[in-house]
C-alpha positions in Angstrom: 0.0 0.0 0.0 1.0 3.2 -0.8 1.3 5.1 2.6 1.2 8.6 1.2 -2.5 8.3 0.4 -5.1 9.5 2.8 -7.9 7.2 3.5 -10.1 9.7 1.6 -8.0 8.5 -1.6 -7.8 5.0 -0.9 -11.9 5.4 -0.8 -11.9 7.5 -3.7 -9.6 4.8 -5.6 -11.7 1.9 -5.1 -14.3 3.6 -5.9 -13.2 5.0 -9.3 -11.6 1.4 -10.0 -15.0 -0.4 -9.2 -16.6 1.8 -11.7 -14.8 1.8 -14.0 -14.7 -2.2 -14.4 -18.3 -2.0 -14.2 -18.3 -0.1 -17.2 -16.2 -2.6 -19.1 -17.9 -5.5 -17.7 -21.6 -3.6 -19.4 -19.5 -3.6 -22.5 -18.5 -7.0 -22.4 -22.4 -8.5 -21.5 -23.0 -5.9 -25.1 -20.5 -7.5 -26.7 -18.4 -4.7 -27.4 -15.6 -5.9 -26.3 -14.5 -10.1 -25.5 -12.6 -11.1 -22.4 -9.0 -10.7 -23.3 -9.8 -7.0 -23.7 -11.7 -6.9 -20.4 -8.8 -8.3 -18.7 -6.3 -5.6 -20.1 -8.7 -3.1 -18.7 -8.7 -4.5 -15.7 -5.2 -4.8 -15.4 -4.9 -1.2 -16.6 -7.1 0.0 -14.1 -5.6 -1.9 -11.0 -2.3 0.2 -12.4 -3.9 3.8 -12.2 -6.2 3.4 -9.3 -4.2 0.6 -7.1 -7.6 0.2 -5.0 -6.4 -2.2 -2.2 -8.9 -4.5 -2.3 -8.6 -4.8 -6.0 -4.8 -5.6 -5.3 -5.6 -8.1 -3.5 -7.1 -10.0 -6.5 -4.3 -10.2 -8.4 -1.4 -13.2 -8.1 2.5 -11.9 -7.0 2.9 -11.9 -10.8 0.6 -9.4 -11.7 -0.6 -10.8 -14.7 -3.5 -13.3 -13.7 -6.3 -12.9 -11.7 -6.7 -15.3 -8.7 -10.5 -14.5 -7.8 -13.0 -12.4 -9.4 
């Protein structure tokens, strides 16, 4: 964890992540996009936003997803 954030910004960071994959996961139930482009997204988002529960998701890797 990044201990320069506040815990406004952690809140603020999950919840900006969370949204954000919600919007991809819409697109993906509409077919816009298929799942090895939802799972670039994701990874892209866990990047920007680092939420630390969405951190948690991810193997020591960093490249597969453990849970969902």
């Amino acid at each position: 964890m990044d201990e320069k954030r506040s815990e406004e910004e952690w809140f603020q960071a999950e919840e900006l992540y969370y949204i954000s994959l919600s919007i991809a996961k819409s697109m993906l139930k509409k077919g816009i996009i298929d799942e090895e482009v939802l799972a670039i997204i994701d990874k892209k988002l866990l990047e920007k936003y680092r939420p630390a529960s969405g951190m948690l998701l991810w193997s020591d890797s960093g490249s597969e997803k453990v849970a969902d």
